[in-house]
C-alpha angles and dihedrals in degrees: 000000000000131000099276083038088060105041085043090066093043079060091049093050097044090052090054091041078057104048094044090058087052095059094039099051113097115240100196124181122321093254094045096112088183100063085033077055097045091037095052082048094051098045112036109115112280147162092245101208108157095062095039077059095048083043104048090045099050086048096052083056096051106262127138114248086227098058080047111051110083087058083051089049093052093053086052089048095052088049099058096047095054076052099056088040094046084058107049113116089251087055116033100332096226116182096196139024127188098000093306146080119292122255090242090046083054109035106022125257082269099066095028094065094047081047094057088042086044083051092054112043086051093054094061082051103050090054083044101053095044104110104175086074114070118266091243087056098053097048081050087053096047089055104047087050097054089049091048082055105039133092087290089053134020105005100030091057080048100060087037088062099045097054107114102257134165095199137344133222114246094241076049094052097036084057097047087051103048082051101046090037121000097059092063089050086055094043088053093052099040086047091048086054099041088053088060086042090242131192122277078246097058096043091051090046089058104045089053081051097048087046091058096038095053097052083048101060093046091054096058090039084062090048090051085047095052083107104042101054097116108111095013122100103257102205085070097065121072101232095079088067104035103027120223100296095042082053090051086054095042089060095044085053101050088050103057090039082060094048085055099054088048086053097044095049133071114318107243079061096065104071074058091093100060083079106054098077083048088050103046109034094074082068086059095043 
């Protein structure tokens, strides 16, 4: 598959990503401020970057997108809801997400914080309740999620980061960024593998792939926010200890290291890495 085949079907799978939270995402009365919170979270336009990984590693082991998919909804899930908690005035403090008005800004701290519980808690029982995975999967899943959210993972990174610092080591800054974004990136591609009942090879060959990716991406994210950093705490981005063009390398690194693990890994694996400059480079645009 070349290089538009393979963007074509990243549309394709964004579109249905899209259309499944849709219809998963609880509606709730019309005066029911918490669903209106958790829906404006969930549906506001995104990369969606954490499912089209599910998505993509479940499919190199031989698993339909649609047996997957409510895995890949609840990554995207957990993910929204670290974003309407990260925001909130007592965190960062962050006015706007995705190009529009934070759920606190519009709902009140009040709301925002039961939406990104709400979040949570529906993404355990969408994976729950999807039966076309086996039962033994899905407990696995469970598991690896909440890891990827507890005190090693999301909100761990999250205290990290809002601990007053004037400047941070790398190895201190590599660390606070597997935990606040790698780990989901590891959560996506082990859940995706889990979901085909993969080997113990292949899922250890895609959590080593989700770790690199997902410093990676951070990297190049900091890069994109060189020019934004009024407001944010600076010794969280990597560019106050390595500087733009050690950021650039960074992320050049962390990608070929990626494509590596792909390589070194099981073979259906390999094709994998036709799909990370197409994954990654929204983030740049």
């Amino acid at each position: 598959m070349d290089g538009p085949a393979r963007l074509a079907q990243l549309g394709r799978l964004r579109k249905d990503v899209d259309a499944a939270l849709g219809q998963i995402t609880p509606a709730g009365a019309p005066q029911n401020r918490v669903a209106a919170a958790m829906r404006h979270a969930l549906l506001s336009p995104g990369k969606r970057i954490r499912p089209l990984l599910t998505l993509l590693a479940a499919g190199q082991l031989g698993c339909p997108a649609s047996n997957a998919m409510p895995a890949a909804c609840a990554l995207e899930m957990v993910h929204a809801a670290s974003l309407v908690l990260d925001d909130l005035p007592c965190m960062d403090d962050a006015d706007e997400r995705r190009g529009e008005p934070s759920v606190h800004r519009l709902f009140g701290q009040d709301v925002a914080v039961l939406a990104g519980v709400g979040l949570l808690n529906e993404a355990y029982a969408v994976i729950a309740k999807a039966e076309a995975l086996p039962k033994a999967a899905r407990v696995e899943m469970i598991a690896v999620l909440s890891r990827s959210v507890g005190v090693n993972g999301l909100i761990g990174g999250q205290d990290r980061d809002l601990l007053a610092c004037d400047s941070r080591s790398f190895d201190e800054l590599s660390k606070l960024h597997h935990e606040k974004t790698g780990v989901l990136f590891v959560a996506a591609v082990e859940i995706g593998a889990l979901a085909a009942g993969a080997t113990a090879e292949a899922r250890e060959t895609l959590r080593l792939f989700g770790c690199e990716l997902g410093l990676a991406f951070q990297a190049i994210d900091d890069l994109i926010d060189r020019n934004e950093l009024e407001g944010q705490r600076p010794a969280s981005n990597l560019l106050s200890a390595l500087g733009a063009d050690g950021a650039r390398l960074e992320a050049e690194r962390r990608m070929e290291r990626a494509r590596q693990t792909l390589r070194q890994g099981p073979p259906q694996l390999a094709t994998m890495d036709g799909y990370l400059e197409l994954l990654v480079s929204p983030v740049a645009a």
